[in-house]
VOZAVO-535702 format. One record per residue: x, y, z of N, C-alpha, C in turn. Coordinates in nm, 3 decimals. Layout:
# VOZAVO-535702
- X	Y	Z	X	Y	Z	X	Y	Z
...
//
This chain:
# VOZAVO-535702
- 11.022	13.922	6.722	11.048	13.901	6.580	10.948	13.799	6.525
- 10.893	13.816	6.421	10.808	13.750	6.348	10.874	13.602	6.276
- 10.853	13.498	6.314	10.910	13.397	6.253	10.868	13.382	6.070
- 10.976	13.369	6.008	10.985	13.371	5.851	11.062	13.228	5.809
- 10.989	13.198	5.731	10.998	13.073	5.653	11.127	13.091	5.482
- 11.173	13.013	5.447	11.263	12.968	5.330	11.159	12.976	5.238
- 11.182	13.048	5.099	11.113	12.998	5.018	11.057	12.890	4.969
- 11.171	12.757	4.957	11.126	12.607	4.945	11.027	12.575	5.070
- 11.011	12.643	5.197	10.915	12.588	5.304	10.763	12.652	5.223
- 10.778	12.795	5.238	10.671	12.850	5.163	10.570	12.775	5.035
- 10.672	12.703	4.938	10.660	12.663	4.843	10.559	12.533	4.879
- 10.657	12.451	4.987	10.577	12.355	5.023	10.449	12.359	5.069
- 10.425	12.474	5.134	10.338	12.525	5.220	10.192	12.526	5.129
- 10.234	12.585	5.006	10.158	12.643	4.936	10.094	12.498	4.876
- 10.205	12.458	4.788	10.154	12.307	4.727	10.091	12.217	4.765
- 10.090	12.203	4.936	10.015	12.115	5.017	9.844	12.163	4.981
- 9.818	12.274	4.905	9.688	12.309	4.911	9.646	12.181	4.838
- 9.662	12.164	4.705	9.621	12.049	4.607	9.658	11.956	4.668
- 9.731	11.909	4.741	9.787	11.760	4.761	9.667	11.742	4.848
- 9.615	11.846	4.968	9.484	11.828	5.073	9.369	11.849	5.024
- 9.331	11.887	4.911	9.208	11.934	4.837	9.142	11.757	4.747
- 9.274	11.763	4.717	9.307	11.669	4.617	9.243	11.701	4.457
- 9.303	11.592	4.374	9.217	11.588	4.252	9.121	11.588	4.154
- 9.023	11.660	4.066	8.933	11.669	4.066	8.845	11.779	4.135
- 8.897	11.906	4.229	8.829	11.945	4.302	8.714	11.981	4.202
- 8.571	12.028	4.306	8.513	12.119	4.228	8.443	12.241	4.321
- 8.466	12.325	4.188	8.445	12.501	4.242	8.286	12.530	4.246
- 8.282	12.612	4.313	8.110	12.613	4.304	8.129	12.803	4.346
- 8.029	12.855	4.197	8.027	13.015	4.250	7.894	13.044	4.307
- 7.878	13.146	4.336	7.724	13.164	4.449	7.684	13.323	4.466
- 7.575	13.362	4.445	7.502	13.499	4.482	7.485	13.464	4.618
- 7.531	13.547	4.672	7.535	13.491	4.833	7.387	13.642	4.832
- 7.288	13.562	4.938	7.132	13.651	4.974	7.176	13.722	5.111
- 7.276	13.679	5.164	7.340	13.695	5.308	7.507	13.729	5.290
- 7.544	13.732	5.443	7.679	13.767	5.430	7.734	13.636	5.412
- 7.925	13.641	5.388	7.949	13.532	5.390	7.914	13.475	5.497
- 7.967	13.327	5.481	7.964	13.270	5.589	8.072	13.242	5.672
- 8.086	13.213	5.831	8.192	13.235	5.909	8.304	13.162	5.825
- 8.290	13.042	5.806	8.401	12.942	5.784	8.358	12.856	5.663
- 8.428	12.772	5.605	8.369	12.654	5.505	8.304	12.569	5.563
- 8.195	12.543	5.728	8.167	12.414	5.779	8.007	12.516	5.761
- 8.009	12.611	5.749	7.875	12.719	5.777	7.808	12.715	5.687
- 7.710	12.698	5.720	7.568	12.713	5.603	7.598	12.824	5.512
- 7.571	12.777	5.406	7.560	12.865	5.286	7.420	12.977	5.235
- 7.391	13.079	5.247	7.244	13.090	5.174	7.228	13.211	5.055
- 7.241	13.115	4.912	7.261	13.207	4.828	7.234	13.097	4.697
- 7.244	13.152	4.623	7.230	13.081	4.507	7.332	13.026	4.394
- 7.345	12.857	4.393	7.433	12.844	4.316	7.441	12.897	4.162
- 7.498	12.948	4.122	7.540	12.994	4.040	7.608	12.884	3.876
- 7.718	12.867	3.927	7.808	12.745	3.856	7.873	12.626	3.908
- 7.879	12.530	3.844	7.935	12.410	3.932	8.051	12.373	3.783
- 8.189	12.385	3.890	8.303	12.306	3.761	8.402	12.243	3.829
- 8.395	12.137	3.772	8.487	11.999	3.817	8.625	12.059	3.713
- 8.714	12.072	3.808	8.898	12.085	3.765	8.958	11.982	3.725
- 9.016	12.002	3.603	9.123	11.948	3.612	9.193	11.897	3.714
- 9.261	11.716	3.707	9.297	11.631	3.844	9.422	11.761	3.865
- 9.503	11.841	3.789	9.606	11.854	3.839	9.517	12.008	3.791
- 9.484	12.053	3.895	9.425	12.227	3.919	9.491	12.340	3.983
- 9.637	12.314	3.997	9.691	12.458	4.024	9.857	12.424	3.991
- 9.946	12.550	3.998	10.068	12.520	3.910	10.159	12.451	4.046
- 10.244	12.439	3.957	10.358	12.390	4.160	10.416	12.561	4.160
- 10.415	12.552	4.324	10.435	12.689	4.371	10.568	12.762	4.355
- 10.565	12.889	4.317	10.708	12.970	4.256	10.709	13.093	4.373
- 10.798	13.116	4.425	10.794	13.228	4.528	10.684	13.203	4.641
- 10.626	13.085	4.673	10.554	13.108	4.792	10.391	13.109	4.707
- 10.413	13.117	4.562	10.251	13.178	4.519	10.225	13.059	4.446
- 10.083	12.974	4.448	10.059	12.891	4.337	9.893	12.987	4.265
- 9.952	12.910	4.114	9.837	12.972	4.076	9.683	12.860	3.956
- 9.649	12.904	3.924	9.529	12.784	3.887	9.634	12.772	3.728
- 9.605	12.594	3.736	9.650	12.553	3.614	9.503	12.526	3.505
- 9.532	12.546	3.385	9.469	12.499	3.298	9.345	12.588	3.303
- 9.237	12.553	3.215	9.122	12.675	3.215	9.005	12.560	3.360
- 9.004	12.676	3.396	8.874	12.665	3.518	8.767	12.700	3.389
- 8.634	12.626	3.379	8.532	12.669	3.330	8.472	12.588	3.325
- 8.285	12.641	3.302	8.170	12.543	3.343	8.098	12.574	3.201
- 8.065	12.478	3.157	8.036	12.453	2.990	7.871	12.529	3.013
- 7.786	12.553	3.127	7.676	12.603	3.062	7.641	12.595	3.255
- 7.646	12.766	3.322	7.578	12.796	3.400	7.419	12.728	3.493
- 7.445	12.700	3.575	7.300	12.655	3.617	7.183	12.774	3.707
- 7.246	12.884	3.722	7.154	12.973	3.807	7.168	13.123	3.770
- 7.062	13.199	3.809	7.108	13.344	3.782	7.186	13.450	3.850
- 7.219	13.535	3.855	7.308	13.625	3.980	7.439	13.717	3.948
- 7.460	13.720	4.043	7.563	13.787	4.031	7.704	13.697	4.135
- 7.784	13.609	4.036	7.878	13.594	4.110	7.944	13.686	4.232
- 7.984	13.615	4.383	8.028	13.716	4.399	8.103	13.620	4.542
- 8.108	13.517	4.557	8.131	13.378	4.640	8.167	13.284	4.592
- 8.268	13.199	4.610	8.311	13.080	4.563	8.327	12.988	4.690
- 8.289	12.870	4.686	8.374	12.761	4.744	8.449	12.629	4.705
- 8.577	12.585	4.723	8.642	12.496	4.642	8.626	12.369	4.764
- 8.556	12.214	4.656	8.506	12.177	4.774	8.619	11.992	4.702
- 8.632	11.930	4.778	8.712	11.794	4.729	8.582	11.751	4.618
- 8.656	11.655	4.549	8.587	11.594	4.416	8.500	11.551	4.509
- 8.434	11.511	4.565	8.288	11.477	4.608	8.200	11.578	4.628
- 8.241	11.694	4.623	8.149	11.798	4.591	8.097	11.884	4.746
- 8.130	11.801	4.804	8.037	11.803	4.940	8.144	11.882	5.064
- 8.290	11.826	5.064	8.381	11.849	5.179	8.466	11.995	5.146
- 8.452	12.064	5.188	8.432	12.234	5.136	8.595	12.276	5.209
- 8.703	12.276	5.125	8.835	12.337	5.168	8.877	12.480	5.140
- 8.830	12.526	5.087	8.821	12.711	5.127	8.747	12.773	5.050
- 8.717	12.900	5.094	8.583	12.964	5.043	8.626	13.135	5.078
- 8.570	13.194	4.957	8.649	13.338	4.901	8.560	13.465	4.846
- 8.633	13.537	4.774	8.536	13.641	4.689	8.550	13.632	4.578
- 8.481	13.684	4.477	8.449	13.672	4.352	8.416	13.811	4.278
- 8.532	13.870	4.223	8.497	14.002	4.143	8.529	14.031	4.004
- 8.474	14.121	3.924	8.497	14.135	3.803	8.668	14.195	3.784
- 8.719	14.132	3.814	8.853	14.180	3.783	8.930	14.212	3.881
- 8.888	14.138	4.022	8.906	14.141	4.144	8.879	14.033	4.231
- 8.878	14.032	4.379	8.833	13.934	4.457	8.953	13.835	4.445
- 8.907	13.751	4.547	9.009	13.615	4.554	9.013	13.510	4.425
- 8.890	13.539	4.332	8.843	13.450	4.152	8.804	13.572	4.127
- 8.883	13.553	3.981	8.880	13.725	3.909	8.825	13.622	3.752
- 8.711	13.713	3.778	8.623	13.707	3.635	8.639	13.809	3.555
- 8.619	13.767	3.410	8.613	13.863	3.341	8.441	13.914	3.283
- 8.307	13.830	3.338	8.192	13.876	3.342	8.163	13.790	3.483
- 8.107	13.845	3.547	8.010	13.784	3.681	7.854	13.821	3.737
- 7.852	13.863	3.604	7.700	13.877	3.578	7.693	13.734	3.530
- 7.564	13.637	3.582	7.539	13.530	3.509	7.406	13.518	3.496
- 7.375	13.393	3.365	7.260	13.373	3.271	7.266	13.231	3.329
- 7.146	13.146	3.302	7.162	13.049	3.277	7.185	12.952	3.206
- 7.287	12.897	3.156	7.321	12.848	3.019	7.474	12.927	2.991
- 7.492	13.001	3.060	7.596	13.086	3.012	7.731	12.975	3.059
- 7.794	13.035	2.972	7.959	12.968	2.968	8.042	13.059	3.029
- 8.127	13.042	3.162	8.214	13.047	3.217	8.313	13.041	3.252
- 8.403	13.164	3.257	8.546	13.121	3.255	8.620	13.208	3.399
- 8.682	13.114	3.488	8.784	13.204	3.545	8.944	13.251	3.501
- 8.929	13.364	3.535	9.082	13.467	3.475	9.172	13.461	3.546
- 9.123	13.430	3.667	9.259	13.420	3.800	9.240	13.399	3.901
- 9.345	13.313	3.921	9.341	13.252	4.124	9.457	13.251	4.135
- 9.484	13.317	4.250	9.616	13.261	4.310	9.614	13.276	4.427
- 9.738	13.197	4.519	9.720	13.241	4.670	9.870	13.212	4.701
- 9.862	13.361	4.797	10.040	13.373	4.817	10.076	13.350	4.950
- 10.159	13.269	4.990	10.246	13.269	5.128	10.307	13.339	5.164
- 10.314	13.449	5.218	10.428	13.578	5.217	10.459	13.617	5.392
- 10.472	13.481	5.437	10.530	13.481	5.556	10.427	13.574	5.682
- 10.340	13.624	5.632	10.244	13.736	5.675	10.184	13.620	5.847
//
């Protein structure tokens, strides 16, 4: 039998993301030139794309096991060209990298509503969430 958790454990489970990320995170999207990479400690090789510092309080408190991004994620003016299609969410120092995902137009783990990018362009994410489902 598969061990299953209480919703309030789930919940906790989930919320511990921000409490370990902490405040301030910031997101960084990327044209990845390569595949991903194994893990968040792995070299990256692709091109940054956008850099956006969150809101201190960046995701909701968790409902059913699922938290989802609070407030608007967005980067006032693009720094690279590409095609979103990689994210990594790294602690406010920019540097210590706590998980790393996909990026699709209305899909992926960060759901854009354009991921074609310009430079200069203004950016918005449409959706994040991440669910505990005892899996």
């Amino acid at each position: 039998m598969t061990i299953q958790f209480s919703v309030p454990v789930r919940n906790a489970r989930s919320n511990a993301i921000e409490a370990t990320v902490g405040a301030n995170a910031v997101l960084k999207l990327y044209d990845l030139t390569a595949g991903a990479p194994a893990d968040c400690v792995a070299a990256i090789s692709g091109v940054v794309l956008a850099t956006m510092a969150l809101e201190s309080d960046w995701m909701n408190p968790a409902s059913n096991g699922t938290v989802t991004k609070a407030g608007t994620w967005a980067c006032p003016a693009a720094e690279g060209v590409g095609n979103a299609d990689f994210f990594r969410l790294f602690a406010s120092d920019g540097i210590t990298c706590h998980m790393q995902g996909t990026v699709g137009l209305g899909t992926g783990d960060i759901s854009m509503d354009n991921n074609n990018i310009a430079i200069g362009q203004q950016i918005s994410i449409a959706g994040f969430s991440i669910t505990d489902n005892n899996a």
